[in-house]
C-alpha positions in Angstrom: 72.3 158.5 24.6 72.7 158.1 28.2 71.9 161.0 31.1 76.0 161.6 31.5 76.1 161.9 27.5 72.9 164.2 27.1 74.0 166.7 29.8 77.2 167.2 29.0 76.2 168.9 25.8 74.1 171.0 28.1 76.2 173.4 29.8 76.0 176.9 30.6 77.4 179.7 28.5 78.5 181.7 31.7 78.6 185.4 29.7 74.8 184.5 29.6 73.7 181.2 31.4 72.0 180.0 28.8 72.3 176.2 27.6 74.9 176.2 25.0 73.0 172.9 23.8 69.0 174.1 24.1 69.6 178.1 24.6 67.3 177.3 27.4 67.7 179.6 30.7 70.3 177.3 32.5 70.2 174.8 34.4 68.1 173.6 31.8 66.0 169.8 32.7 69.1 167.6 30.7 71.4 169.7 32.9 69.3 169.2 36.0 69.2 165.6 35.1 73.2 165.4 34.8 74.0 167.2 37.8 71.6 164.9 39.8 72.9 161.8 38.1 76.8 162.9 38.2 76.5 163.9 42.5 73.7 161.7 42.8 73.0 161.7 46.9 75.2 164.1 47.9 72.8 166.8 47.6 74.8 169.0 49.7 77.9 169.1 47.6 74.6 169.9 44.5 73.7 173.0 46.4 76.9 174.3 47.2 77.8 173.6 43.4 74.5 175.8 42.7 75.0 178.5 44.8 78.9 179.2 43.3 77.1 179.4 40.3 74.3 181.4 41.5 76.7 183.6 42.6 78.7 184.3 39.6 75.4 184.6 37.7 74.4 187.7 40.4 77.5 189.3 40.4 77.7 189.3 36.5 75.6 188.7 33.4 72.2 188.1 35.7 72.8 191.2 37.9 69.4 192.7 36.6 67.0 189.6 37.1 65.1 189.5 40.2 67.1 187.2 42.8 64.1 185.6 43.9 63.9 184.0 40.4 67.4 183.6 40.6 67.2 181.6 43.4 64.7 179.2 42.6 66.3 178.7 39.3 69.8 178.1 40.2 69.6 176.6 44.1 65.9 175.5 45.0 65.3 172.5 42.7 68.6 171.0 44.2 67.5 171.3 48.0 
C-alpha cells in the first residue's frame, strides 16, 4: 500500500478530529505522511491547510484543549 493509499483512509472525523482509520488524535503520522507526500514542497500552502483546520478544531469540538497543544498538533510539525 502506497503513502497516497494509507492516508487517505486516515482522515479526520471533524465532530471530533480523531483518525477515522487509527482513532488516533488527528493528524495522526499516516496522515502527516499523506499531507507531506500529496503538497510535498509547498509547505506554505501545508500550513495554511493546517491552520483552517486548526481553526475549525478551536472554534468547535477542541474548544476546551489547551491551544498551545492545539498548535503544535495541528500547525507546528508542518512549518
Amino acid at each position: 500500500m502506497t503513502v497516497e493509499e494509507m492516508g487517505l483512509a486516515h482522515q479526520a472525523d471533524r465532530t471530533s478530529y480523531q483518525c477515522l482509520c487509527c482513532l488516533k488524535p488527528w493528524p495522526c503520522d499516516p496522515a502527516r505522511e499523506y499531507l507531506i507526500v500529496t503538497m510535498g514542497h509547498d509547505h506554505p500552502q501545508l500550513a495554511i491547510r493546517m491552520w483552517n483546520e486548526l481553526e475549525h478544531a478551536v472554534m468547535g469540538p477542541l474548544r476546551h484543549e489547551p491551544v498551545g497543544e492545539l498548535v503544535e498538533r495541528f500547525v507546528r510539525w508542518a512549518a
